[in-house]
N, C-alpha and C positions, 0 to 999 in steps of 0.2 A: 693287322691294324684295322680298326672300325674307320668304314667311309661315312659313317652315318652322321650328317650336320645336325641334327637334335639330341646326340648321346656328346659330340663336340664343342656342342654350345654349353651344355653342365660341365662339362671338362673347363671350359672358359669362365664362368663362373664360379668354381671353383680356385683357379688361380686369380680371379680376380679380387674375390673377398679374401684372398690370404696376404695378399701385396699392395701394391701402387704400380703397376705393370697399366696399361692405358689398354681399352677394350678393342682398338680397333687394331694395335697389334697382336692382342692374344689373335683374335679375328683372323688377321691373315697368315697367323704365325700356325696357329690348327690347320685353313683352309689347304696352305700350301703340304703343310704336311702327311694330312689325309688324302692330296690331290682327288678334292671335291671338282666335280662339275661347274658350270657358270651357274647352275638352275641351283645345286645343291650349296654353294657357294653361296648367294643370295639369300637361299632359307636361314642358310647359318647367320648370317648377318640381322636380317631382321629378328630373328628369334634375340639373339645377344642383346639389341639393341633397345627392342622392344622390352625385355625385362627389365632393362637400366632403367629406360625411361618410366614403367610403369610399377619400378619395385614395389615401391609401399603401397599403391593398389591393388597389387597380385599379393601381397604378405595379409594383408585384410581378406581379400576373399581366401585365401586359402585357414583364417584363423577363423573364417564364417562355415565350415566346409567342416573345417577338422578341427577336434578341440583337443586342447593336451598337446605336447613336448613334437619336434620333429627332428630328428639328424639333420646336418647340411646340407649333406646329399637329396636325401629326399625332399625337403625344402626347395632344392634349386631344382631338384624332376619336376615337381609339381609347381613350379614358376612357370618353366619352360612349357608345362602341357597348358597350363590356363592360357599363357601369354598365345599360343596359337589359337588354344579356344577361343577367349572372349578377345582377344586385342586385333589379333591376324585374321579371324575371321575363316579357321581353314576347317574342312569338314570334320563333321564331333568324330567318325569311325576313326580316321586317321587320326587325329590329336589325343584320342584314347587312347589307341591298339599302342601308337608308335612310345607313347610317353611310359606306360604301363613296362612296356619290352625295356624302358632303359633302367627300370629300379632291380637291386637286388631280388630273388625269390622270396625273402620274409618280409620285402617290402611291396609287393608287387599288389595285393591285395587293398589293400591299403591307398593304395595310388590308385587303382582300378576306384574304390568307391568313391573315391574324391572328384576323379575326372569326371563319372557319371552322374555324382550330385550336382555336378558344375554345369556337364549340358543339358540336366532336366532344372534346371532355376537360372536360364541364361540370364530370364528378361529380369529379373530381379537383380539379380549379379549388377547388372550394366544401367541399373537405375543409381547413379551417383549422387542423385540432385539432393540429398539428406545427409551424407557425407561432409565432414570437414576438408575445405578445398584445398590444404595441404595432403592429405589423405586423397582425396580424389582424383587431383591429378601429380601424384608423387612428387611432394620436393618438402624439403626440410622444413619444421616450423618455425626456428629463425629465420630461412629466408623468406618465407611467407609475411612473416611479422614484420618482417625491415620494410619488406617491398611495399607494406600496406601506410607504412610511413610517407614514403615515396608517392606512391599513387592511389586512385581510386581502389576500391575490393574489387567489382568489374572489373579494373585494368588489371588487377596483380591474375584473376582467373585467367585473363584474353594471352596474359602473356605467359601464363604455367600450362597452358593450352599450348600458346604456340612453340614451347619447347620439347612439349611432347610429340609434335608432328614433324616426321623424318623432309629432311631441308630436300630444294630442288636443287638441281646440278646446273650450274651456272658456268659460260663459258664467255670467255673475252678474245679476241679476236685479234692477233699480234699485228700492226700496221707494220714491224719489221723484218718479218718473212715474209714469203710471198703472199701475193695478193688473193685473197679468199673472201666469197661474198658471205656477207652474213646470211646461215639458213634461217630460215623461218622457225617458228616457233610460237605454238598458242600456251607461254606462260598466262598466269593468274596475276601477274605485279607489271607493274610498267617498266620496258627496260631501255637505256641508254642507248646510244649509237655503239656500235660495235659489241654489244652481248645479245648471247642467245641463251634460250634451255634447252638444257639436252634431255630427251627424254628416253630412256632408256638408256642403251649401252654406250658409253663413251666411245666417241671413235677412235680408238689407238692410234692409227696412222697420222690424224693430222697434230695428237699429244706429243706423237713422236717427233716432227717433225716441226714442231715450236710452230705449228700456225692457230692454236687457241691456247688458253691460260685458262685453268680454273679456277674460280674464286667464288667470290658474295659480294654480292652490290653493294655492301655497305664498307671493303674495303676502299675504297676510291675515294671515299670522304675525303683523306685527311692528305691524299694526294692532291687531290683537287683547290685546298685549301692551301697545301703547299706552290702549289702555282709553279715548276719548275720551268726555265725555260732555255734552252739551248744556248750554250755559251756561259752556262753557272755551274760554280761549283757545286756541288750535291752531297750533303752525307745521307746516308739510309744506316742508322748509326744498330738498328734491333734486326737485321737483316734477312735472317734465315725464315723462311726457304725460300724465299723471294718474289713473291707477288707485288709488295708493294714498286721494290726496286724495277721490276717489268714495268710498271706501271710509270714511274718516274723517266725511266730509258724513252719509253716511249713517246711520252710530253716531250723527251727532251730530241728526240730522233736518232739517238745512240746513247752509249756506254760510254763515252770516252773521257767524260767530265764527273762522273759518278765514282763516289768511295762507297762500300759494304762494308759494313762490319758486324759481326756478333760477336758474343761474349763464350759462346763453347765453342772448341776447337774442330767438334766433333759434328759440327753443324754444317761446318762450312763446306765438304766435298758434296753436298746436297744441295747447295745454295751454288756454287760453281756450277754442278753440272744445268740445272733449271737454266740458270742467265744463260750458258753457252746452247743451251735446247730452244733460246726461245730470240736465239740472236744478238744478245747484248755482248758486246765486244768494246773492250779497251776500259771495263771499270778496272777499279781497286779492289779488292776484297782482305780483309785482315781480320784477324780476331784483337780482338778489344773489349773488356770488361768495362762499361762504362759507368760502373759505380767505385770507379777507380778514375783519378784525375787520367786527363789527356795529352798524350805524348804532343811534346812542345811545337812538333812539326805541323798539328792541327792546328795551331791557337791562332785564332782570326783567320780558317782559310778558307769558309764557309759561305756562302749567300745564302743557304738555305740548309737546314737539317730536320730529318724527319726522325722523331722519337719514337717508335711505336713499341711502348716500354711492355714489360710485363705484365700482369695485372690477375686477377680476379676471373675472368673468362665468362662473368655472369651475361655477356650479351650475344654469348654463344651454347649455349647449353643445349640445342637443337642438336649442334653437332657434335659438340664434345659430351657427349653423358655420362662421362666419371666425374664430372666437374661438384655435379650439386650437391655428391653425398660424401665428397673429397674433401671440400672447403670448409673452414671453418669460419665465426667472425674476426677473430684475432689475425686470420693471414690476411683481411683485406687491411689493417691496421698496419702491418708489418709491411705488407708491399706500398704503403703509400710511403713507407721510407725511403724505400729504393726508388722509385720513381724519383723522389725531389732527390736523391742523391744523382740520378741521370740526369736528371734536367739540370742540376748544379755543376756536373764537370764537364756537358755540352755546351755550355752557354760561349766559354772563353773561346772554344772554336768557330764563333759567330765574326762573322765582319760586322762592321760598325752601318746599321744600315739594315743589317740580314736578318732572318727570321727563322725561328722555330716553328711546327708544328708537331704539338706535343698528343699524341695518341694512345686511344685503350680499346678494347672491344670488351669494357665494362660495360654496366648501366647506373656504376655505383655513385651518388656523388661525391662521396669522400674520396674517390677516385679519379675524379673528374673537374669537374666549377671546383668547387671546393678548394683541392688541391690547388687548380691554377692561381683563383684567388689568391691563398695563401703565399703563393711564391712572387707573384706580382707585387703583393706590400711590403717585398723586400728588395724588390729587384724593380726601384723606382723608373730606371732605362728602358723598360721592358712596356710594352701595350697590348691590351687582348686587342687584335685587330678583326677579329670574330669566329664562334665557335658554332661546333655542328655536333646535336644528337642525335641519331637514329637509335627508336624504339622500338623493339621487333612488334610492338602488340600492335603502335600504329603504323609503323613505314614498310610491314611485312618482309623486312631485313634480317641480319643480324644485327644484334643493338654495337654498336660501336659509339664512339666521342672522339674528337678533335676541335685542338685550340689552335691558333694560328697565334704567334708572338713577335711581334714586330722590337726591334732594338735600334735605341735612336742612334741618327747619323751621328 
């Protein structure tokens, strides 16, 4: 069996355009299998990732390269050897010799003059600025068009920019393990009391041992807005894997007042193990499909429920890169159903008094204001008592939203 991370990433690419399998399982589903190195593990990661993000600008240069018809395969060889050429930056001998070795012998020629036309016309190649900015920095020409709705052209570039730049590793710092100083860290963003960046390898040991949390600064929004506080009820009603509920425990100083719930069954031994990794003792946890009314024992037993519903994942596409060539327009139309249907069969588990905060790691607004709007002119009881955006082009986040829903005494 080949250990080679650049013959495994066309292996990955190839299951990836035949399915809906998500890239970073293929990822660790190869690495583990090939038992790659940490060093060889890494290339495979970036290589994979790198083409996601840079599809439709590696499928350009390579239709500037080579003109006429290509198999898959050698399609995705010649993604793979650009994407190290022009994207990674790694040297032309290697990104030739190695890319060339993974095409078949009637292909190999072939591939050989394509890489070579690629590092004798780098500077050409990597001159975008003529390019259509869908084209340039890969992403759909409906999302380009919508987002250009939404924002400036600048903004819609600054943020197809910032999705194409691999995210930093953000860590939060459990106050319910034991006591751990926050390390230092020279991130580029400003960061809260208790997070740090990690730079390089994640430390195992203290993962292990539930004294950091990874996440992104931009999930805390909607906790924060939730305002939980010891001695309240709590639902975390979208649960898995459980960052935000960490996050809640921890406002609150324990588990002990806290329900989890998600809607797959299959979610929840992942979301047990995280909370009991990272300290939180004495929640609830159940599966609950909350686009299905609410078992009776819920109704009015709430002070607070956080919804952090399904959505679109358009204010994450840094991390998730199946996302933008995945979506269509009609599924953010479809998922704004299910949301008002969650926010419809949560409501009645509110006390009179209690509050909602309703969440997406959208940037959509029909996803978002919009939506909230809509359900407020029906639900006269109900008050925005104030919302929060995070826009990755400005707040150097992931884009996330949160409304906060006050219901009268």
């Amino acid at each position: 069996m080949s250990k080679s991370p650049r013959r495994a990433a066309v292996s990955i690419l190839r299951a990836w355009e035949k399915g809906h399998v998500y890239a970073d399982g293929l990822i660790e589903r190869h690495a583990s299998r090939n038992e790659l190195s940490s060093s060889d593990r890494g290339l495979l990661n970036a290589i994979v990732l790198g083409v996601l993000r840079h599809r439709r600008l590696l499928d350009h240069w390579i239709g500037k390269l080579r003109k006429g018809k290509l198999d898959h395969e050698t399609r995705d060889i010649l993604r793979v050897g650009l994407c190290q050429l022009l994207i990674l930056n790694l040297p032309d001998h290697a990104a030739v010799f190695e890319t060339v070795e993974l095409g078949k012998s009637r292909s190999r020629g072939l591939i050989n003059a394509v890489m070579r036309r690629a590092a004798g016309s780098r500077e050409k190649l990597l001159d975008i600025s003529e390019l259509p900015p869908a084209v340039a920095f890969s992403h759909p020409d409906w999302l380009y068009n919508r987002w250009k709705k939404a924002f400036s052209k600048e903004a819609v570039i600054d943020l197809m920019a910032f999705n194409n730049a691999p995210a930093p590793t953000i860590a939060r710092v459990n106050p319910l393990a034991e006591h751990l100083e926050v390390p230092s860290s020279d991130s580029e963003i400003e960061l809260p009391p208790g997070y740090f960046e990690i730079d390089g390898k994640i430390p195992a040991d203290l993962l292990a041992k539930g004294q950091i949390y990874i996440t992104d600064l931009a999930t805390r929004h909607c906790v924060e807005l939730l305002d939980p506080k010891p001695g309240e009820q709590i639902l975390d009603a979208c649960a898995a894997p459980g960052g935000k509920a960490f996050l809640i425990a921890a406002a609150q100083g324990s588990g002990r007042d806290l329900t989890c719930t998600d809607s797959n069954e299959k979610r929840l031994p992942r979301l047990e193990q995280n909370l009991e990794r990272l300290r939180i003792t004495g929640r609830a946890i159940e599966v609950h499909d909350w686009t299905h009314p609410a078992p009776s024992k819920w109704h009015g037993a709430f002070d607070g429920i956080l919804l952090d519903v399904p959505c679109s994942n358009t204010g994450v596409f840094r991390r998730r890169v199946d996302v933008r060539w995945r979506l269509q327009p009609e599924d953010i139309t479809r998922l704004t159903k299910t949301q008002t249907s969650i926010l419809e069969n949560a409501l009645p588990c509110l006390k009179p008094g209690g509050r909602i905060v309703y969440s997406t790691c959208s940037i959509e607004a029909e996803e978002n204001d919009a939506l909230i709007a809509s359900f407020l002119a029906v639900h006269p009881d109900l008050r925005l008592e104030k919302q929060h955006h995070a826009l990755p082009q400005t707040d150097g986040t992931d884009g996330a939203y949160a409304a906060l829903l006050v219901r009268s005494a």
